[in-house]
PDB file of N, CA, C and O in Angstrom:
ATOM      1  N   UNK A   1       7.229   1.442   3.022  1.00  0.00           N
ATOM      2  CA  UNK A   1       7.091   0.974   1.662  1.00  0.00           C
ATOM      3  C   UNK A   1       5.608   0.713   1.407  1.00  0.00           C
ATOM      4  O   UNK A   1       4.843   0.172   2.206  1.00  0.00           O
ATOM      5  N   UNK A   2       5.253   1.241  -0.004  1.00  0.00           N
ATOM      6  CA  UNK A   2       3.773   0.605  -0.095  1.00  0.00           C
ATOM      7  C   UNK A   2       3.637  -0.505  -0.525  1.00  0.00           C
ATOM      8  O   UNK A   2       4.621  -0.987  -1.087  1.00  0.00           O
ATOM      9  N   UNK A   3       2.540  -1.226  -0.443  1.00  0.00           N
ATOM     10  CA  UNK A   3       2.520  -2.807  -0.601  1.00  0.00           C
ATOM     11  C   UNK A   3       2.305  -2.902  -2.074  1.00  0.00           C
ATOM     12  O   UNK A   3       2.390  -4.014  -2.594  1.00  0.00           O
ATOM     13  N   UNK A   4       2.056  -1.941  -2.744  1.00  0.00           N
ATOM     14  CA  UNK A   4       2.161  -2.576  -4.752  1.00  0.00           C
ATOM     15  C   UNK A   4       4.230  -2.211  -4.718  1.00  0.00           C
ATOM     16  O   UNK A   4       4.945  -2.753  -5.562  1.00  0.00           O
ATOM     17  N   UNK A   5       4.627  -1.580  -3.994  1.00  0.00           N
ATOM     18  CA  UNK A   5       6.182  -1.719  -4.342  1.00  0.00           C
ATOM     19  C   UNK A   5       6.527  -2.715  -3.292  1.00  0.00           C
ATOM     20  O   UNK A   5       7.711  -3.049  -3.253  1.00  0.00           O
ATOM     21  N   UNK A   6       5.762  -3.215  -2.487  1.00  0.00           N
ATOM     22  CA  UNK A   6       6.449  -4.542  -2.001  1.00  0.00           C
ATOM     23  C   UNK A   6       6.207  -5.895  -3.159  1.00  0.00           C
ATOM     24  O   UNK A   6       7.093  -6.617  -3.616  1.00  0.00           O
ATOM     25  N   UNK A   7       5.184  -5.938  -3.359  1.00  0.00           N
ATOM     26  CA  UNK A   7       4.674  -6.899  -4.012  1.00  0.00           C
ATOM     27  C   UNK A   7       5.746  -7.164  -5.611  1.00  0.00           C
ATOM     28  O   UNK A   7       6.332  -8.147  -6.066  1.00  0.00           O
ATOM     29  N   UNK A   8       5.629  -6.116  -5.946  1.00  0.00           N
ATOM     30  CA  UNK A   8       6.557  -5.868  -7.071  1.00  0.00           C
ATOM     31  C   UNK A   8       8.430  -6.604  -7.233  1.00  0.00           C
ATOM     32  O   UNK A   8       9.122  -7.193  -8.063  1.00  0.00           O
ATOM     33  N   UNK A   9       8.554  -5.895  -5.401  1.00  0.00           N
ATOM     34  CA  UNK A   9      10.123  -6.433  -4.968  1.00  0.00           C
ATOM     35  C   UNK A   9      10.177  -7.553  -4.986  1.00  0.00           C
ATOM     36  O   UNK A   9      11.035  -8.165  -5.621  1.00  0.00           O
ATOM     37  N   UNK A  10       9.044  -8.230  -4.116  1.00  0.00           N
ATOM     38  CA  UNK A  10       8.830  -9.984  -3.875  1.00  0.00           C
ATOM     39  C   UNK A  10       8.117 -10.822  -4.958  1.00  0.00           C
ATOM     40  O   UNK A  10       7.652 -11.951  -4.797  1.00  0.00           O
ATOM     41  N   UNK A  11       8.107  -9.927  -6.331  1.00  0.00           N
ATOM     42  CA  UNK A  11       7.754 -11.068  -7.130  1.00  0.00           C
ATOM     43  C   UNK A  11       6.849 -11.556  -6.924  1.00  0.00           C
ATOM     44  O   UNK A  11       6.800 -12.697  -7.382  1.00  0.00           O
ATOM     45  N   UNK A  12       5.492 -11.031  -6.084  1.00  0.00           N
ATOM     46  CA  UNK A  12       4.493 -11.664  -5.853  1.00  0.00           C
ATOM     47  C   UNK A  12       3.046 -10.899  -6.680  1.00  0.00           C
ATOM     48  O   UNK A  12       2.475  -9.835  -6.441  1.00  0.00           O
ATOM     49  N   UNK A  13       2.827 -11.783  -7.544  1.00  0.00           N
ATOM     50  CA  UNK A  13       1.382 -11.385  -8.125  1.00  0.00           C
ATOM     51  C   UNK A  13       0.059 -10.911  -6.431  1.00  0.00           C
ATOM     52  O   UNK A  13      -0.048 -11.453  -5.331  1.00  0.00           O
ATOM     53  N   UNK A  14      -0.712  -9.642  -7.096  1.00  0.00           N
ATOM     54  CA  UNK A  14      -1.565  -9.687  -5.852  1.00  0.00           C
ATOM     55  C   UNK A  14      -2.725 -10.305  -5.278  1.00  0.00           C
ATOM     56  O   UNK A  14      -3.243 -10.182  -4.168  1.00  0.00           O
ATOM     57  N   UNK A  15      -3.095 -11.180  -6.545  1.00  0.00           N
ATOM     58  CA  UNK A  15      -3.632 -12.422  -6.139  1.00  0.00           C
ATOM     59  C   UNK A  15      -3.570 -13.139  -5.473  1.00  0.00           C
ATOM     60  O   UNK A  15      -4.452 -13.536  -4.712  1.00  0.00           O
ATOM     61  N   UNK A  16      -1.777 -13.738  -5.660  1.00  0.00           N
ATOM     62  CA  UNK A  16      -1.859 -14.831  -4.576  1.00  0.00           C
ATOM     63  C   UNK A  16      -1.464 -13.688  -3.552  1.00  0.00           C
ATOM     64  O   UNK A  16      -2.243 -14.143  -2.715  1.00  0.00           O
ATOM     65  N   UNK A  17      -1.021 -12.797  -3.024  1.00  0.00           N
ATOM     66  CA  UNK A  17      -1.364 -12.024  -1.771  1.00  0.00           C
ATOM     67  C   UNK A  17      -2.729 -12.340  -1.296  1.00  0.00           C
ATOM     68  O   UNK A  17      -2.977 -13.312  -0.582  1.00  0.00           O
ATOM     69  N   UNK A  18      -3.478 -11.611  -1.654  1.00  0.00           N
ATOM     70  CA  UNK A  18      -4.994 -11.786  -1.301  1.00  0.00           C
ATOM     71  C   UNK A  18      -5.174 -13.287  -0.933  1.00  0.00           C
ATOM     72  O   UNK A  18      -5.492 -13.446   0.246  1.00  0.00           O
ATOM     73  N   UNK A  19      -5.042 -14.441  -1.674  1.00  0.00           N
ATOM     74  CA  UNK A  19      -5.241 -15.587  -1.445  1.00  0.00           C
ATOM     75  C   UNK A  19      -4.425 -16.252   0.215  1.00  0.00           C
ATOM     76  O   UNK A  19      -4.781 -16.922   1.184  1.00  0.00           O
ATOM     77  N   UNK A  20      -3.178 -15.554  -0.273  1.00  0.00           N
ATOM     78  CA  UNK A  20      -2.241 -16.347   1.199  1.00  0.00           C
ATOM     79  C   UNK A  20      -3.022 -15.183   2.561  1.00  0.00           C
ATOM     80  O   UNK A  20      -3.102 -15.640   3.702  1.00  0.00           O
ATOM     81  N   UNK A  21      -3.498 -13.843   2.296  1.00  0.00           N
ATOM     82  CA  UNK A  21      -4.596 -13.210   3.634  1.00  0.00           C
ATOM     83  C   UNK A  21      -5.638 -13.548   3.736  1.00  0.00           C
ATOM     84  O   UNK A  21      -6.288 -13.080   4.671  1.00  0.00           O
ATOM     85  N   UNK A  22      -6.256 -14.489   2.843  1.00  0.00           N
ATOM     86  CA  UNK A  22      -7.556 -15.095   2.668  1.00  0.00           C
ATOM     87  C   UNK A  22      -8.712 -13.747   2.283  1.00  0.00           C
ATOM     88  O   UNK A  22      -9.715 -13.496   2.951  1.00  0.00           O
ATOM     89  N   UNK A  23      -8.397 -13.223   1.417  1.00  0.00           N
ATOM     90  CA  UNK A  23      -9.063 -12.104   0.981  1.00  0.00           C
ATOM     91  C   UNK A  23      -9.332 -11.935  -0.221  1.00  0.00           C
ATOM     92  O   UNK A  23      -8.438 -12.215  -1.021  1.00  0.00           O
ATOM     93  N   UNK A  24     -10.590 -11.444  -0.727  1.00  0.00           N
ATOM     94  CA  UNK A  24     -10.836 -11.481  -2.328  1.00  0.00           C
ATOM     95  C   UNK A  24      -9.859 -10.628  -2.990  1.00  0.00           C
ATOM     96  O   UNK A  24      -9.503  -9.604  -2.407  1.00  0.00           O
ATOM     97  N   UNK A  25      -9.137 -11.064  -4.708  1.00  0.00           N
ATOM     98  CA  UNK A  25      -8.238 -10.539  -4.930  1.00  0.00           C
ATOM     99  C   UNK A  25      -8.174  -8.940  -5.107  1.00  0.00           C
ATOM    100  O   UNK A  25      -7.254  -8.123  -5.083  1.00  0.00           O
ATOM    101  N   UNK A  26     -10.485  -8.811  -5.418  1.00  0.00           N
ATOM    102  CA  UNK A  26     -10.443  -7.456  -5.422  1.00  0.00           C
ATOM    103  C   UNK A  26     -10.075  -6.478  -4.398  1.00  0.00           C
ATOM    104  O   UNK A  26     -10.145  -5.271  -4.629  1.00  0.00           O
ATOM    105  N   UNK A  27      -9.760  -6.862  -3.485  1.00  0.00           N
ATOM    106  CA  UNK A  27      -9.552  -6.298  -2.244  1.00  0.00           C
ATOM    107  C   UNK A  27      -8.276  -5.924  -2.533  1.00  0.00           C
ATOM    108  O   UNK A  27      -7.993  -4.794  -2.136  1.00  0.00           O
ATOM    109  N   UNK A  28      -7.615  -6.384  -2.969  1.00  0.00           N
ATOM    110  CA  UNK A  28      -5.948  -5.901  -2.829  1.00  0.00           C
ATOM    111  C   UNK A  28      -6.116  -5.052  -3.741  1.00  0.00           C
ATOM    112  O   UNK A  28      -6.024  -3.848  -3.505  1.00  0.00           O
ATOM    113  N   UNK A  29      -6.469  -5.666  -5.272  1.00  0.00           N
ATOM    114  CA  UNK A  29      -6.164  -5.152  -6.467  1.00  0.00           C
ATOM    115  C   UNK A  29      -6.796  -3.561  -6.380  1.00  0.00           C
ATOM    116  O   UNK A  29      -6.113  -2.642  -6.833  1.00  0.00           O
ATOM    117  N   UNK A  30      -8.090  -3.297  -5.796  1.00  0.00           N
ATOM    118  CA  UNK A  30      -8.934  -1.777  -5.525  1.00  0.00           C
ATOM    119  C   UNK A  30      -7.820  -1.019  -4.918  1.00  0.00           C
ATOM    120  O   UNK A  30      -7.236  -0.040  -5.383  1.00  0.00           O
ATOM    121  N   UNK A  31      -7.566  -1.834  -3.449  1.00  0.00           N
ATOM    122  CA  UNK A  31      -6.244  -1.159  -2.743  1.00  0.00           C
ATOM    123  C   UNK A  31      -5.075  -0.181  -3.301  1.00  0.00           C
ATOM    124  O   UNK A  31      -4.968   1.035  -3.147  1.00  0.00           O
ATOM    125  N   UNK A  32      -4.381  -0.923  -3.874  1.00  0.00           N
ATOM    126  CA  UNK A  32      -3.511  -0.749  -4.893  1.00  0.00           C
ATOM    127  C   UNK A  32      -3.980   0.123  -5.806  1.00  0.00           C
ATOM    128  O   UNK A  32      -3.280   1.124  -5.650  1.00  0.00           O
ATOM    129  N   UNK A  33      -4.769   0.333  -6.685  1.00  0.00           N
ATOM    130  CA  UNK A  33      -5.561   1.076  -7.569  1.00  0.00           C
ATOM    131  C   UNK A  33      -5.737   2.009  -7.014  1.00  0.00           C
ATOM    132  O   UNK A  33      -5.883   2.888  -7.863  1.00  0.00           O
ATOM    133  N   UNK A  34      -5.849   2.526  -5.776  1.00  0.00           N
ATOM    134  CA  UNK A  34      -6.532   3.566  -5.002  1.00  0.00           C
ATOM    135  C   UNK A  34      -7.926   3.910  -5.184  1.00  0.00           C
ATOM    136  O   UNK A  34      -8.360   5.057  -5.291  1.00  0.00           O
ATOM    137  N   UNK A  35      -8.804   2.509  -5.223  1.00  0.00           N
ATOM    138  CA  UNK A  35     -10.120   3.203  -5.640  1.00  0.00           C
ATOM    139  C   UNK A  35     -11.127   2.477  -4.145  1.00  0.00           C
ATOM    140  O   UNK A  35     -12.355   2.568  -4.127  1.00  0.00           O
ATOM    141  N   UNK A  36     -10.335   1.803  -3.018  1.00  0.00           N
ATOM    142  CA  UNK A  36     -10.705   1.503  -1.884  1.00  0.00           C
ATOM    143  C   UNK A  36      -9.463   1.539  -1.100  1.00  0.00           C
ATOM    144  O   UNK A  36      -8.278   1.380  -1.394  1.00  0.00           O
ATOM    145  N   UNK A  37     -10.194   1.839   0.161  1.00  0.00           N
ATOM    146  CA  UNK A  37      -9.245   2.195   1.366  1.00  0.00           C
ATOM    147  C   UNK A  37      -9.456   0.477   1.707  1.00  0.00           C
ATOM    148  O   UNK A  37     -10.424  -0.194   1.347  1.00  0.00           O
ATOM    149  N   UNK A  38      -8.228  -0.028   2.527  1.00  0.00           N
ATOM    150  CA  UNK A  38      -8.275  -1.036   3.625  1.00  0.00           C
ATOM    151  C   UNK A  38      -8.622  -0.754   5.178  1.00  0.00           C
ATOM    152  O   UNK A  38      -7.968   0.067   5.822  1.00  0.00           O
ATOM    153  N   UNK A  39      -9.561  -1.397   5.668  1.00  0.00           N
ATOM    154  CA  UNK A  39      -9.954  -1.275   6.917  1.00  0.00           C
ATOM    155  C   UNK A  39      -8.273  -1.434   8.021  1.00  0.00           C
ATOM    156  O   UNK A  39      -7.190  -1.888   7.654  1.00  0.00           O
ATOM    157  N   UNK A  40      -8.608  -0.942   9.210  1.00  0.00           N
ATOM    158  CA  UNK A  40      -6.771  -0.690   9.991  1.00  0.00           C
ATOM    159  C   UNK A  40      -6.975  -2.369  10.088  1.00  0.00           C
ATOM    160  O   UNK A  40      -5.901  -2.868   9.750  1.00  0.00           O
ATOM    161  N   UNK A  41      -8.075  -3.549  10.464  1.00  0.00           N
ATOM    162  CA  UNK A  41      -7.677  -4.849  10.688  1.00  0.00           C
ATOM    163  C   UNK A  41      -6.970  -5.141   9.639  1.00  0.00           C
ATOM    164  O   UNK A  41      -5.792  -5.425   9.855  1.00  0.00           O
ATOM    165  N   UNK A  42      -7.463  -5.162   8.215  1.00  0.00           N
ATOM    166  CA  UNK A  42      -6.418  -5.410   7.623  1.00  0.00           C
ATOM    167  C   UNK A  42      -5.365  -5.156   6.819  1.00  0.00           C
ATOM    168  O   UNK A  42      -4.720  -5.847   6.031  1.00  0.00           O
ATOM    169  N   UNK A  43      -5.279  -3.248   7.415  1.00  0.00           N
ATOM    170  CA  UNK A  43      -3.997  -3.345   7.295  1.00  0.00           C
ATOM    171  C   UNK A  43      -2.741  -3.854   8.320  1.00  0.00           C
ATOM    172  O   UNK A  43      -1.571  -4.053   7.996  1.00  0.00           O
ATOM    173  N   UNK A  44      -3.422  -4.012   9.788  1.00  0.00           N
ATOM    174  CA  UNK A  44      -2.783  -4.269  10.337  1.00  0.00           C
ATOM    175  C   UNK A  44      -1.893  -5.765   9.704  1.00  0.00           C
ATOM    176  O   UNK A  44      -0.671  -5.874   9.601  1.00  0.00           O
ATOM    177  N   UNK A  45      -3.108  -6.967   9.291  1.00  0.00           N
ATOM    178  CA  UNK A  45      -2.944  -7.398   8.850  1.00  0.00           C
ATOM    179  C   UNK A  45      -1.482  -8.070   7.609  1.00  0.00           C
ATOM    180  O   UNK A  45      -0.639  -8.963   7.519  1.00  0.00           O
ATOM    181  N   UNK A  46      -1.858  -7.229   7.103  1.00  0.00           N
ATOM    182  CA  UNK A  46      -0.230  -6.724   6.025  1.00  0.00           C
ATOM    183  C   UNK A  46       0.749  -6.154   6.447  1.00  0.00           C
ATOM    184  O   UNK A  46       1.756  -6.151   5.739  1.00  0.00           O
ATOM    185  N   UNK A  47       0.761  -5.547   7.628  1.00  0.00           N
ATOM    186  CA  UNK A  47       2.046  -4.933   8.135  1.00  0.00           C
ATOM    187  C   UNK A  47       2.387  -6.462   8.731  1.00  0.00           C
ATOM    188  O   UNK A  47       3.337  -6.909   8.088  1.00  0.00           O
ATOM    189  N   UNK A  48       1.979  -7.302   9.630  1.00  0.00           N
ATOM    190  CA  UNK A  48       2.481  -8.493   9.827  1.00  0.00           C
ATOM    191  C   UNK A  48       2.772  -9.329   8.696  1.00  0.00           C
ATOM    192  O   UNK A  48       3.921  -9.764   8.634  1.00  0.00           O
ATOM    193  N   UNK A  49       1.924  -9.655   7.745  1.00  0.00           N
ATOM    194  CA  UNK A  49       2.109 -10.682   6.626  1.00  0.00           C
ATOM    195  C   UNK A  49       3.473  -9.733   5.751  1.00  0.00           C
ATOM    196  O   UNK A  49       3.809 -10.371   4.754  1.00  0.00           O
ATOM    197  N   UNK A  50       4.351  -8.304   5.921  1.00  0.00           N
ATOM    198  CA  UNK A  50       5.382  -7.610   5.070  1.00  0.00           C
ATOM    199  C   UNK A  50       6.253  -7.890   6.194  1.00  0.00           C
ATOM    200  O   UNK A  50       7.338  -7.321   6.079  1.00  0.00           O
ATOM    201  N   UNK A  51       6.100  -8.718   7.444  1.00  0.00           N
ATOM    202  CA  UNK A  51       7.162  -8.413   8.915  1.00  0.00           C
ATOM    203  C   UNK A  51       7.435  -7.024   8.973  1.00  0.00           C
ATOM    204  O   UNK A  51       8.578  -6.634   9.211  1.00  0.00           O
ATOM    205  N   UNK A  52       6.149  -5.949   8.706  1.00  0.00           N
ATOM    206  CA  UNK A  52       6.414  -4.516   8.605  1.00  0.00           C
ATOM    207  C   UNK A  52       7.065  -3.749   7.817  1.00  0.00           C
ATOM    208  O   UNK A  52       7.271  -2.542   7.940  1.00  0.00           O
ATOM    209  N   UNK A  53       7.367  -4.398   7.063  1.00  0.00           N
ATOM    210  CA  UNK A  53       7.976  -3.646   5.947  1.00  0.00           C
ATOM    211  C   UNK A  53       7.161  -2.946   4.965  1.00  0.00           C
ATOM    212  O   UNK A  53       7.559  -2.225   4.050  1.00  0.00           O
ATOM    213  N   UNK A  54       5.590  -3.353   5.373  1.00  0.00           N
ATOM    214  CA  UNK A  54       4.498  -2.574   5.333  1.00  0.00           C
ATOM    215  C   UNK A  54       4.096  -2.040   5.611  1.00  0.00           C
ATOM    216  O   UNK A  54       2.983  -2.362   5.195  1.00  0.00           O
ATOM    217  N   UNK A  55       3.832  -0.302   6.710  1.00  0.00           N
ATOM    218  CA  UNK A  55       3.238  -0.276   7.986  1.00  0.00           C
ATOM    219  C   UNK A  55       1.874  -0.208   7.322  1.00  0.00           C
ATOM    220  O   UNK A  55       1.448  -0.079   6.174  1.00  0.00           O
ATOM    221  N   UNK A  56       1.296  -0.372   8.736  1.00  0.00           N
ATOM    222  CA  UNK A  56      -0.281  -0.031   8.709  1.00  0.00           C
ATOM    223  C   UNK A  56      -0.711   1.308   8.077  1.00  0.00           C
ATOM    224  O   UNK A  56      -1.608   1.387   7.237  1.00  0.00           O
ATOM    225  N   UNK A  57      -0.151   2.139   8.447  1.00  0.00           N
ATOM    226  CA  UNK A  57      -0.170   3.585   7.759  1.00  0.00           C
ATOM    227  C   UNK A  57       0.327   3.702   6.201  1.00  0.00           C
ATOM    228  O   UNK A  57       0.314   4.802   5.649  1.00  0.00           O
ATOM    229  N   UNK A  58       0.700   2.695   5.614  1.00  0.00           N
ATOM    230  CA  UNK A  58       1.370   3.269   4.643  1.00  0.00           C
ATOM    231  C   UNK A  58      -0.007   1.600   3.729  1.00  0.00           C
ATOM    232  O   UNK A  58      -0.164   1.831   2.530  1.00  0.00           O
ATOM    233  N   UNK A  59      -0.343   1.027   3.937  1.00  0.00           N
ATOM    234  CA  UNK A  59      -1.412   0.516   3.753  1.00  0.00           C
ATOM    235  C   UNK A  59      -2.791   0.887   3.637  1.00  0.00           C
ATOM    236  O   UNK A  59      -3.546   0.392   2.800  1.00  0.00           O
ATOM    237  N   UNK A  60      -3.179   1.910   4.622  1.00  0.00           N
ATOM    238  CA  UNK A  60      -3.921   2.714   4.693  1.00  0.00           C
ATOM    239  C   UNK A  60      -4.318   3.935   3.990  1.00  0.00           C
ATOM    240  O   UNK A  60      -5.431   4.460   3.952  1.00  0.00           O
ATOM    241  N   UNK A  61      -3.314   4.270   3.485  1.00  0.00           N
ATOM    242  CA  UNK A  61      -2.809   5.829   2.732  1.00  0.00           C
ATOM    243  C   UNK A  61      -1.777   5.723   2.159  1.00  0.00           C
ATOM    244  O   UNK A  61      -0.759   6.334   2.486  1.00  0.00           O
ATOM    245  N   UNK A  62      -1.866   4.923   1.199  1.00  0.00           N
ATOM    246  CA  UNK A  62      -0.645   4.943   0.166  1.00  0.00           C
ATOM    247  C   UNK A  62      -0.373   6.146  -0.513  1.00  0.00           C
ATOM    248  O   UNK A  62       0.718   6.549  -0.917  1.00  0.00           O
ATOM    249  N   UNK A  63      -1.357   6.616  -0.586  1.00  0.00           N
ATOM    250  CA  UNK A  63      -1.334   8.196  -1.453  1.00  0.00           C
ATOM    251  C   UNK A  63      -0.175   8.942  -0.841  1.00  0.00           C
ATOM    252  O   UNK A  63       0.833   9.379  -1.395  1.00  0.00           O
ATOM    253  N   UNK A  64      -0.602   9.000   0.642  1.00  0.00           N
ATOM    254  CA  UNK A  64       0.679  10.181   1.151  1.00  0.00           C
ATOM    255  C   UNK A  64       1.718   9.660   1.664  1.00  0.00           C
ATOM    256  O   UNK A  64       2.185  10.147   2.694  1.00  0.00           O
ATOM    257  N   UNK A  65       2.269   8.616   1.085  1.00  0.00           N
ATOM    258  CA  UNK A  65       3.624   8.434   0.677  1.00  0.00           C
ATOM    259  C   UNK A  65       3.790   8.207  -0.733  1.00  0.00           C
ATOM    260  O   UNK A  65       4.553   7.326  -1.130  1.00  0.00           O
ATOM    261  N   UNK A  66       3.228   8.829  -1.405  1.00  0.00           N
ATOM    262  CA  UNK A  66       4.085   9.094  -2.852  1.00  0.00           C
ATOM    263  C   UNK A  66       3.449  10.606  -3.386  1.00  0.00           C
ATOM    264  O   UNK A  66       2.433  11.206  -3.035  1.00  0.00           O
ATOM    265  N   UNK A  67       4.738  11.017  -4.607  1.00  0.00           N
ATOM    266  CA  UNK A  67       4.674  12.713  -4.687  1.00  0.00           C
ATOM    267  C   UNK A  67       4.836  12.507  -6.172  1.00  0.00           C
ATOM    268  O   UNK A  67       5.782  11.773  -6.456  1.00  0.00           O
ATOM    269  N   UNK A  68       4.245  12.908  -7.032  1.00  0.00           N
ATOM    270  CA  UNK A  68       4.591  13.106  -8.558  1.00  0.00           C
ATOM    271  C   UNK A  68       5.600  14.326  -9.205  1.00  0.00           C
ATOM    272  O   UNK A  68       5.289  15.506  -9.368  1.00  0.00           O
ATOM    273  N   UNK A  69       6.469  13.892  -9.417  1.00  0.00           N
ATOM    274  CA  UNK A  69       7.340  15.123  -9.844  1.00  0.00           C
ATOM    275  C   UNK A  69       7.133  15.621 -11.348  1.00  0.00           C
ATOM    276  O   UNK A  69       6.712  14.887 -12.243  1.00  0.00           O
ATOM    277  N   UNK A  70       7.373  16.536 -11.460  1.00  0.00           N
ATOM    278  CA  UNK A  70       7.142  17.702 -12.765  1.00  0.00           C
ATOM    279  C   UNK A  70       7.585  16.581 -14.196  1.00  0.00           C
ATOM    280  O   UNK A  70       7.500  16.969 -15.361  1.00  0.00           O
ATOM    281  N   UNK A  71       7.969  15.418 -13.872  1.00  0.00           N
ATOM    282  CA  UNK A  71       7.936  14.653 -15.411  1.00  0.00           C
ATOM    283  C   UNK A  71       6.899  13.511 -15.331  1.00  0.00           C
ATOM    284  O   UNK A  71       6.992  12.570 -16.119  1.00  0.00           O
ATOM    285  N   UNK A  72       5.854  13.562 -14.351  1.00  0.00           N
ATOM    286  CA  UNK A  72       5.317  12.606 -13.834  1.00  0.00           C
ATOM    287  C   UNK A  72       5.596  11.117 -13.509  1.00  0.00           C
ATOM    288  O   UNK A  72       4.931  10.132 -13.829  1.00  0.00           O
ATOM    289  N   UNK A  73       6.593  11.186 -12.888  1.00  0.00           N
ATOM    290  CA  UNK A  73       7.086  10.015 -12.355  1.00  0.00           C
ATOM    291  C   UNK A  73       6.555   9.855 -10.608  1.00  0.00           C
ATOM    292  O   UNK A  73       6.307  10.849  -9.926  1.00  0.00           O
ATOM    293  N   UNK A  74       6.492   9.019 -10.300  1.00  0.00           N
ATOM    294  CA  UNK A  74       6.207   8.578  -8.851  1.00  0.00           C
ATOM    295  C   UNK A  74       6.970   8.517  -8.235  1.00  0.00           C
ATOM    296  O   UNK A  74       7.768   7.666  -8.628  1.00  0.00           O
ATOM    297  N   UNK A  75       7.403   9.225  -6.907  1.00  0.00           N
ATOM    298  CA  UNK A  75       8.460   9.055  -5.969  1.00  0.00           C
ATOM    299  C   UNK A  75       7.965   8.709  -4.868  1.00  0.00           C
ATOM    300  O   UNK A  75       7.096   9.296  -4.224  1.00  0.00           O
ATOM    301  N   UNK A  76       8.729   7.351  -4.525  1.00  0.00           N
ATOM    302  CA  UNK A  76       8.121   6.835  -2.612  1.00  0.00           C
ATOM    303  C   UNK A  76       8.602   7.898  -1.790  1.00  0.00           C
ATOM    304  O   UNK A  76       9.817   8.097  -1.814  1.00  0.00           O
ATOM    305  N   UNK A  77       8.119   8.384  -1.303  1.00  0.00           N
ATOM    306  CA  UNK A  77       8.474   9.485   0.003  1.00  0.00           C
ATOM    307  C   UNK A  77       8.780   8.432   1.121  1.00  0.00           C
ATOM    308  O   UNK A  77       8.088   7.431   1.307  1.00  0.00           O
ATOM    309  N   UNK A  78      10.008   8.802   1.922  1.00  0.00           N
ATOM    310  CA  UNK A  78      10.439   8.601   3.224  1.00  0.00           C
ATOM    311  C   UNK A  78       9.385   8.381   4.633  1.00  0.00           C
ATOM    312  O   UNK A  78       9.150   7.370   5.294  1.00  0.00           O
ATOM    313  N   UNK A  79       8.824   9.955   4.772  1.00  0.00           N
ATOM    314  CA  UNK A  79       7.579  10.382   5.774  1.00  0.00           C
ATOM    315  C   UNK A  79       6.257  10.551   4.654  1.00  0.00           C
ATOM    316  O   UNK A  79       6.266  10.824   3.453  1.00  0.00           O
ATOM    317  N   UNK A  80       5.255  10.296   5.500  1.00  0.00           N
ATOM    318  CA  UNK A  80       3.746  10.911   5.083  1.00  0.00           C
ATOM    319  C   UNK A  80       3.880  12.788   4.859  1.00  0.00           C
ATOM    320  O   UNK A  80       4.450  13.615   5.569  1.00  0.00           O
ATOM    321  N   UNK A  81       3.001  12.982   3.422  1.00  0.00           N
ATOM    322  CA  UNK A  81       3.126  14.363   3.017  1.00  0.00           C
ATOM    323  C   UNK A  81       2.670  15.072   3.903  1.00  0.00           C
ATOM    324  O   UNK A  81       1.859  14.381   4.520  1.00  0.00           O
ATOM    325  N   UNK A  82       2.737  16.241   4.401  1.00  0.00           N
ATOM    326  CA  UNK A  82       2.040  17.091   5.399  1.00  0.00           C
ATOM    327  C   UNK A  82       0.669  17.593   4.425  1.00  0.00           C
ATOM    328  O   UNK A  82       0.675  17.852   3.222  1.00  0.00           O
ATOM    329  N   UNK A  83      -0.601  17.634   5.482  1.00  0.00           N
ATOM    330  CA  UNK A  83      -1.800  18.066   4.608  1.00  0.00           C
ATOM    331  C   UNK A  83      -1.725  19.396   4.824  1.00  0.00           C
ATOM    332  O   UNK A  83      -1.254  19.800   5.887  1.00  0.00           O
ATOM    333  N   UNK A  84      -2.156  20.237   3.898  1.00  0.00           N
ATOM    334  CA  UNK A  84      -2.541  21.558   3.792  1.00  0.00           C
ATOM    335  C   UNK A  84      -3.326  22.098   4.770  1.00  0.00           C
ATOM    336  O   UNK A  84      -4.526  22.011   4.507  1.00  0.00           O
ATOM    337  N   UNK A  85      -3.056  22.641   5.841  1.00  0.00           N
ATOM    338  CA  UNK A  85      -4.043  23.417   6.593  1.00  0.00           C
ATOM    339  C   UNK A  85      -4.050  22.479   7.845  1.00  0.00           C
ATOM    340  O   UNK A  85      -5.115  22.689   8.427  1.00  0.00           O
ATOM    341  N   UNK A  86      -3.203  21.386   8.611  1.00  0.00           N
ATOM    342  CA  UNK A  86      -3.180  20.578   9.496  1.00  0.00           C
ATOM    343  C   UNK A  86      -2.264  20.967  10.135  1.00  0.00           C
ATOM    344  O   UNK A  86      -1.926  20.369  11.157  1.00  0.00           O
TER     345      UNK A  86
END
């Protein structure tokens, strides 16, 4: 699960996220936005503070777990997308 659809489930603004990891809120909020990556400490970080219901990988690269379908809607993918040419 990515952590803006955890956050969303738990009713938790990402502020006080950031606040209860002791982290500036821009940190989450960029995260989320996709306009900064999280370092693996803290995503590791969030995979403990979700009891994993975050992984580190999916913290890291939120992108490749989600796929836009032909009406542009967002779908959480199961697995990470395979990259082109890997």
């Amino acid at each position: 699960m990515i952590l803006k659809d955890w956050l969303k489930r738990e009713s938790l603004p990402p502020y006080q996220f950031a606040r209860m990891a002791g982290l500036a809120p821009a940190t989450i909020y960029k995260s989320i936005a996709g306009t900064q990556r999280l370092s693996a400490r803290l995503a590791v970080q969030i995979e403990e503070m979700t009891d994993g219901q975050v992984s580190r990988t999916e913290a890291v690269w939120p992108e490749d777990f989600i796929e836009i379908d032909k009406h542009g809607n967002e779908q959480l993918l199961l697995a990470p997308k395979m990259k082109k040419g890997v």
